[in-house]
C-alpha positions in Angstrom: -10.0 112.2 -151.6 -8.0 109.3 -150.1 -9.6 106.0 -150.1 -11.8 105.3 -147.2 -11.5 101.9 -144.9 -14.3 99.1 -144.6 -15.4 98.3 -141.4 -14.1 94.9 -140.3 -14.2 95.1 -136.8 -16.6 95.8 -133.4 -16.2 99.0 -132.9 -18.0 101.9 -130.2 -19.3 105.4 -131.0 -21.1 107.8 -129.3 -23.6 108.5 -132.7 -23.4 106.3 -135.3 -24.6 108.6 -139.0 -26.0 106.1 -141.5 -25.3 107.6 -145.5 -22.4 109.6 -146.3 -24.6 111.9 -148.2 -25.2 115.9 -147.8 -27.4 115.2 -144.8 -24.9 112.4 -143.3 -21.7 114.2 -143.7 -23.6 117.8 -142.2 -24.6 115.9 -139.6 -21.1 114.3 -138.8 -19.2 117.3 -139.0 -21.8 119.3 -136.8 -21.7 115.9 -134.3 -18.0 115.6 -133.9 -17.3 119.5 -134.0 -19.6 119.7 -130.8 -17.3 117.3 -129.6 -19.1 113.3 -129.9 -17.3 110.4 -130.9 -18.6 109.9 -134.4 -19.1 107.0 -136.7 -20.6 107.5 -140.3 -21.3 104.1 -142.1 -21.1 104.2 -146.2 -23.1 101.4 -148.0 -20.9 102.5 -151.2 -18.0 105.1 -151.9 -18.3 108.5 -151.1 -20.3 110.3 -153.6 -22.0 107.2 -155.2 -25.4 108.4 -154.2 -27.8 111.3 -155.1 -25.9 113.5 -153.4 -22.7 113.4 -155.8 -24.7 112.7 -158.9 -26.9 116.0 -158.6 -27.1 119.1 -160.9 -25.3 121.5 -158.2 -28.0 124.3 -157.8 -28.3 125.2 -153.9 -31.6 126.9 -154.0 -33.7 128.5 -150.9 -36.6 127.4 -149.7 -38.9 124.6 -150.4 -41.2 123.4 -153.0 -44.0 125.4 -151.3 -44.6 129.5 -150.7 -44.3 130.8 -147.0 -47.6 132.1 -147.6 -48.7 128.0 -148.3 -46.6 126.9 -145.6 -48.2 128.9 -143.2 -51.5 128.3 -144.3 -50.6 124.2 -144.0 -48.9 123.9 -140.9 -49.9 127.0 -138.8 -48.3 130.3 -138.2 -45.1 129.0 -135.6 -44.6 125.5 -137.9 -44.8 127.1 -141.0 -42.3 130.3 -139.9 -40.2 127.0 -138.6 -40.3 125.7 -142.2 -39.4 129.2 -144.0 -36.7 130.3 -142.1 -34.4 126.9 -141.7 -35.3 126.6 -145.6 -34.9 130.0 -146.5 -31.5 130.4 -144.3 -30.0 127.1 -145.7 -27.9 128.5 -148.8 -26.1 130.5 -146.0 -25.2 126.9 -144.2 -24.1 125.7 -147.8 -21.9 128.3 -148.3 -20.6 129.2 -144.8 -19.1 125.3 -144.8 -17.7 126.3 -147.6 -15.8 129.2 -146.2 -14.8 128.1 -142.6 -13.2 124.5 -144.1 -11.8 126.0 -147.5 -13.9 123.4 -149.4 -12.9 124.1 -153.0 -15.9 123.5 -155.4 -16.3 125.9 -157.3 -19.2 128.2 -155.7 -20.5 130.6 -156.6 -23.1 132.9 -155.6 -24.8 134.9 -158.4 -28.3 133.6 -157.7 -31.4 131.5 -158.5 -33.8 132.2 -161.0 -36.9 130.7 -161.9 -38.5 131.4 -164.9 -42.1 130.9 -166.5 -42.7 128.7 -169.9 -46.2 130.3 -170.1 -48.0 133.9 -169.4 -50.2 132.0 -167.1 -47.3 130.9 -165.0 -46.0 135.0 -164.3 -48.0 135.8 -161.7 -47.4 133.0 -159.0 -43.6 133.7 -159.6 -44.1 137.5 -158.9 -46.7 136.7 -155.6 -44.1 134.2 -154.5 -40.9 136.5 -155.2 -43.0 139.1 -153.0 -43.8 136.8 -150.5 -40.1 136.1 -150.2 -39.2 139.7 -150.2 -41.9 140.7 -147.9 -39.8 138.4 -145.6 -36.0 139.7 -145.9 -34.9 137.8 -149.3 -33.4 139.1 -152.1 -35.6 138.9 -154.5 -36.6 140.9 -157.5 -39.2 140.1 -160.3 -38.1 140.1 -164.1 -39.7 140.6 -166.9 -39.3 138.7 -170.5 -36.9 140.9 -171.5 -34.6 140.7 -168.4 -34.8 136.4 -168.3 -33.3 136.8 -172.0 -30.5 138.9 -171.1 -29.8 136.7 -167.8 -29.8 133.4 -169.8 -29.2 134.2 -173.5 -32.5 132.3 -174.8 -36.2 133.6 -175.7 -38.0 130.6 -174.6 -39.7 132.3 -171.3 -42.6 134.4 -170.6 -40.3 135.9 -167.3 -39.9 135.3 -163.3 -38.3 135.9 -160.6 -34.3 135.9 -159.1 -33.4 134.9 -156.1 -29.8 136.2 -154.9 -29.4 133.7 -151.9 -28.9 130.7 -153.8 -26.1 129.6 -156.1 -24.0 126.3 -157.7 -21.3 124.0 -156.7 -19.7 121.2 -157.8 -21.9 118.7 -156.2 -19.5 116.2 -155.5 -16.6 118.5 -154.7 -18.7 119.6 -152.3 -19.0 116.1 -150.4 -16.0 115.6 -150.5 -15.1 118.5 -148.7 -18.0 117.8 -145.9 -16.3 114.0 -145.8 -12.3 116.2 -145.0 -14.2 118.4 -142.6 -15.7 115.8 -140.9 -12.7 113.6 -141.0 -11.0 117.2 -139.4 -13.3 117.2 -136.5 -12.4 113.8 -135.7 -15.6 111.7 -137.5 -14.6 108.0 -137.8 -16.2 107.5 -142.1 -16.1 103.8 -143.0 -17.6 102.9 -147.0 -18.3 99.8 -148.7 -19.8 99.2 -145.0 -23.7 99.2 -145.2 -25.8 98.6 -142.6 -27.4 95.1 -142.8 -29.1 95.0 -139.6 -29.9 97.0 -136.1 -31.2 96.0 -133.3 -31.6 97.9 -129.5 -30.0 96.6 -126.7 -31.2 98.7 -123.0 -30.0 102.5 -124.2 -28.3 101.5 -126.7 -28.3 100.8 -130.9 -26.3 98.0 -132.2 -25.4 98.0 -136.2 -24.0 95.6 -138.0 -22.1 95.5 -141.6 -21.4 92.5 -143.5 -17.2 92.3 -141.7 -17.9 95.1 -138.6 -20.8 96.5 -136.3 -20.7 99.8 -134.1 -23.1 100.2 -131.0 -24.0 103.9 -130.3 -26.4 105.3 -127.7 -27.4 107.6 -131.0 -28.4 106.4 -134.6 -28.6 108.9 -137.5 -30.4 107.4 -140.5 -29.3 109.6 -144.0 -29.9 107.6 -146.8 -33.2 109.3 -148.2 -33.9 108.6 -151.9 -31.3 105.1 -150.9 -32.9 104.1 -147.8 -33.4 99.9 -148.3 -35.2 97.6 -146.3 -32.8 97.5 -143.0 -35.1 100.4 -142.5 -38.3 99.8 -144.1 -40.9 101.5 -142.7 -38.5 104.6 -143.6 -38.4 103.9 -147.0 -42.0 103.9 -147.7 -42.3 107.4 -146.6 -40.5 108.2 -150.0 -40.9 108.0 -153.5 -37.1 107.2 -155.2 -37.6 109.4 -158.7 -34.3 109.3 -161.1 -32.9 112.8 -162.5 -30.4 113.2 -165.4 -28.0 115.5 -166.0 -25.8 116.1 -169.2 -22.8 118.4 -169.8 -21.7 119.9 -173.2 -18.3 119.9 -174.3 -16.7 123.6 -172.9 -18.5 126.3 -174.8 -16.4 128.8 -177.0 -16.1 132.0 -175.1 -18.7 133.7 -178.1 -21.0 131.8 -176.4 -20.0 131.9 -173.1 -20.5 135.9 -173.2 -24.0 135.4 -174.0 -25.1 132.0 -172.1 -25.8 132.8 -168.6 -23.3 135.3 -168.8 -23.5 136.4 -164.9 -23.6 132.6 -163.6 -27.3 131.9 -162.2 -29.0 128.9 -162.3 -32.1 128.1 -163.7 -35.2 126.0 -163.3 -37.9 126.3 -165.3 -41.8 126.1 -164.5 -42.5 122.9 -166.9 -44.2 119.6 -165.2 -41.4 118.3 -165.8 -39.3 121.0 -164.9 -35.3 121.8 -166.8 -32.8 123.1 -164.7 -29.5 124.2 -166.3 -26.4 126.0 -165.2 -22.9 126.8 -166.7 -19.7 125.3 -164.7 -16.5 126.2 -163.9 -15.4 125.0 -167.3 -17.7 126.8 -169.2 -20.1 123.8 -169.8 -23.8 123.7 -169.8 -25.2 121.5 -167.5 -28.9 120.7 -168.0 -30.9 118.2 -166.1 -34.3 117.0 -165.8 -36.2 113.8 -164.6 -35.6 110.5 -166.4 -35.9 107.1 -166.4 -32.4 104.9 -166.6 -30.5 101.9 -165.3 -27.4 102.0 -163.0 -25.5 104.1 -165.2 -27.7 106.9 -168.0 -26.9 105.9 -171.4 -27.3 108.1 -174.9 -30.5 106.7 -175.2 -31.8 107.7 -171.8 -30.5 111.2 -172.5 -32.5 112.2 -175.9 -34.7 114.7 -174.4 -31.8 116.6 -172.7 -30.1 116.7 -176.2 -33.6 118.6 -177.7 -33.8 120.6 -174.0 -30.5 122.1 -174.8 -31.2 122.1 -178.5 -34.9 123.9 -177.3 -33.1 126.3 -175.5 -30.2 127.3 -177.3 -30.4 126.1 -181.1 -27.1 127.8 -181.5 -25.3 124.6 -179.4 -26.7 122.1 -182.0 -23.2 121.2 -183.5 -22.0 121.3 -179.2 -21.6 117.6 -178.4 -22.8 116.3 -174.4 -19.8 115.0 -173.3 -20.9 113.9 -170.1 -24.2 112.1 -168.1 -24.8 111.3 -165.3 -28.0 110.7 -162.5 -28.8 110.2 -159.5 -32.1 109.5 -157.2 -33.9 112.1 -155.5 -36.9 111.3 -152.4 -39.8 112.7 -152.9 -42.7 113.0 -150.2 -46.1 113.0 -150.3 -46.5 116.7 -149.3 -43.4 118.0 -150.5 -42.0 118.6 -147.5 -38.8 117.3 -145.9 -38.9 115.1 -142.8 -37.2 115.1 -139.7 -38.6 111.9 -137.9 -37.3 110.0 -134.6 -39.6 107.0 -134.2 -37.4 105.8 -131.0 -35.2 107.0 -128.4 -31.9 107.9 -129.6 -32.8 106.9 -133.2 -32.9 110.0 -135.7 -34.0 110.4 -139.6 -34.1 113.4 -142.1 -34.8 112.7 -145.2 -36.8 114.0 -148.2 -36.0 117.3 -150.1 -37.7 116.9 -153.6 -34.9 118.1 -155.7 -33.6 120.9 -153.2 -31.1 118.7 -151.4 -28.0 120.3 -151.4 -29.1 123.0 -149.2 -31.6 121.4 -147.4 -30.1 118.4 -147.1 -27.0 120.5 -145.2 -29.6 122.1 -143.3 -31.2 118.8 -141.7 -27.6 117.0 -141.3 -27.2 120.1 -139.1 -30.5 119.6 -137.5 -29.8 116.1 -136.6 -26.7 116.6 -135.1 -28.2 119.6 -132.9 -30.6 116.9 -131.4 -27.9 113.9 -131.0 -26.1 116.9 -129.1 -28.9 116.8 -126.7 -30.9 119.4 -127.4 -34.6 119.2 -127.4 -37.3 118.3 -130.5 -39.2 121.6 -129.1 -35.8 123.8 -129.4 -34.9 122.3 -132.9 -37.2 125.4 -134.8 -38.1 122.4 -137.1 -41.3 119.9 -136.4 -40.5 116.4 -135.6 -43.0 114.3 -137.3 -44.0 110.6 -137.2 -43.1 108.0 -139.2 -46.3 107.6 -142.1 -45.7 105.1 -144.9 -47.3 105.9 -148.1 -49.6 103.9 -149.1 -49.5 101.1 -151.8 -45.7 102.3 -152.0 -44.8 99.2 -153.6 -46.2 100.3 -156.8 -44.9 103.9 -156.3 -42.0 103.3 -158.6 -44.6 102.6 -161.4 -46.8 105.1 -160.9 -44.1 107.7 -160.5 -42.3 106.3 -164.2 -46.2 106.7 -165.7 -46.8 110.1 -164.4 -43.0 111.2 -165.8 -43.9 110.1 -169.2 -47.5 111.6 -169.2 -46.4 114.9 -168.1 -43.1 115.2 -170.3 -45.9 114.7 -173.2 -48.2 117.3 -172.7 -44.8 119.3 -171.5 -43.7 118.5 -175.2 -47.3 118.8 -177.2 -47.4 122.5 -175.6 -43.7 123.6 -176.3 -44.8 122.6 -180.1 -48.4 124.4 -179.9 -46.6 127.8 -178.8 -43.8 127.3 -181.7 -46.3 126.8 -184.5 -47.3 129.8 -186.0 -51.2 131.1 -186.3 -52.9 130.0 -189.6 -54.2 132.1 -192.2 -57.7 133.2 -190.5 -57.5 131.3 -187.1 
């Protein structure tokens, strides 16, 4: 897309959307569309983030079963929580429709599959919980999860038809045209430094330009810094890698994936892998890297594809690339407004390009003036986690400890039985 202008000047809006991310941008285009006078204020280019540095699976639901979510939250909160989850593929892929966004989407399904015999049954209660509710679901067996992915590494699971792939950041972009479309004002390189309220009013400032709004739309999850602090302790910033092979000859092709789900897997440290538009696998998983992942930050996806498919050993990665995703203390995303006119969503624990879309959406319902109660979603209060500042350590320890025993079992279930065992 064209290049975007820095705000340099004072400048007036009716909502003012902090992050250009999936939830930004949704909440922009929804904004203007219903007719405000948007602003959407970009700390770096479009894209830069998590949300254009993702592995492109849009997936239903959340982390939780509906059956959980009821049980947590009651029977209205928790039917709130299932159906704006479990409806928020068809957001992804309506946008995608009504503004011609070309990205490469497709719908074929989700699947989720076991790494253990132990692990089958939750993924059959929780495809029957989602069936039992209007989803598309069906169970499948060890036999069917080879013939859907080409490898033998799992025990079986479950498909869900609602979700699908993109092209992560093709996708933004087209939510940043769209927006632009509806009339949404986007400035990058423009982050906010500072805000302060003055009478009904929010007042933002960049390092050349500031905006005043009577409405403020916070989007930066995983990136949120301290202009809004107490926001940022409600999260837990946790780096995921991804890694494309070079294109795959069609022999493979015809075998990998050969009807174009996604996949996640059911290991602590859980693999998710799809093929593209190119024919590429792309495999990701959590790491631990710098700005940019180097070769060295990406050994373990080189043995996850090599675990997987031993056939691709000789297939080079030609690409990485990460991003950071917010995670929350109960797994569940946030829709927050701690004051008058001043709006947050945040916190989607790997399942952000749908729900992500889904809470931009959200936002931009209440900054039309609709009320918390009609929003079908709770609005919670702001609750920093404790200790947070040594949440980054703890979450780097606990990614190592797990990816061990993660690795210790795959090795126990390869070795074969001694003589007399």
């Amino acid at each position: 897309m064209a290049a975007l202008p820095r705000l340099s000047s004072e400048t007036r809006a009716e909502v003012v959307v902090v992050g250009a991310g999936y939830t930004g941008l949704s909440a922009a285009l929804h904004a203007a569309s219903g007719g405000r006078d948007v602003v959407v204020l970009e700390a770096a280019e479009i894209g830069a983030g998590g949300s254009g540095l993702n592995g492109g699976q849009v997936i239903a639901g959340l982390k939780h079963d509906p059956d959980t979510l009821e049980s947590l939250y009651g029977e209205r909160v928790g039917a709130q929580l299932i159906a704006c989850s479990g409806t928020a593929p068809d957001l992804v892929f309506d946008l995608i429709r009504r503004y011609s966004i070309k990205c490469d989407a497709v719908r074929a399904g989700w699947i989720q599959l076991a790494v253990s015999e132990r692990q089958v049954g939750p993924l059959e209660r929780r495809a029957a919980q989602w069936r039992s509710r209007g989803a598309d679901t069906a169970v499948l067996s060890d036999r069917d999860a080879a013939r859907l992915t080409g490898t033998a590494r799992y025990c079986g699971g479950w498909i869900d038809r609602r979700g699908g792939t993109v092209q992560p950041l093709a996708y933004l972009r087209g939510l940043a045209r769209a927006a632009q479309e509806c009339g949404a004002r986007l400035f990058t390189s423009s982050a906010a430094r500072r805000f302060s309220r003055a009478g009904d009013e929010w007042r933002l400032e960049t390092e050349q330009g500031a905006v005043t709004a009577k409405t403020v739309i916070v989007a930066t999850d995983a990136y949120t810094d301290r202009t809004f602090n107490a926001l940022r302790r409600t999260v837990v910033a946790v780096p995921s890698i991804q890694v494309a092979t070079a294109p795959l000859p069609a022999s493979l092709r015809a075998r990998i994936l050969p009807e174009g789900q996604s996949v996640s897997d059911t290991q602590r440290i859980l693999r998710y892998f799809r093929l593209d538009a190119s024919g590429r696998l792309v495999l990701g998983t959590r790491g631990s890297y710098g700005d940019v992942p180097v070769p060295v930050h990406t050994r373990a996806h080189e043995r996850a594809v090599c675990d997987l498919y031993p056939e691709l050993a000789g297939v080079p990665l030609e690409y990485r690339w990460g991003g950071f995703v917010a995670m929350t203390r109960d797994g569940i995303p946030h829709l927050h407004e701690p004051a008058p006119g001043l709006l947050a969503g945040l916190g989607y624990n790997g399942r952000g390009v749908a729900m992500a879309t889904a809470m931009g959406r959200l936002l931009a319902r209440r900054a039309l003036g609709e009320t918390s109660a009609s929003l079908d979603f709770p609005v919670t209060p702001v609750q920093p986690i404790r200790l947070h500042a040594l949440s980054r350590v703890g979450a780097r320890a606990t990614i190592q400890y797990l990816q061990a025993r993660d690795a210790l079992e795959r090795g126990l279930r390869r070795a074969p039985a001694r003589v007399g065992a």
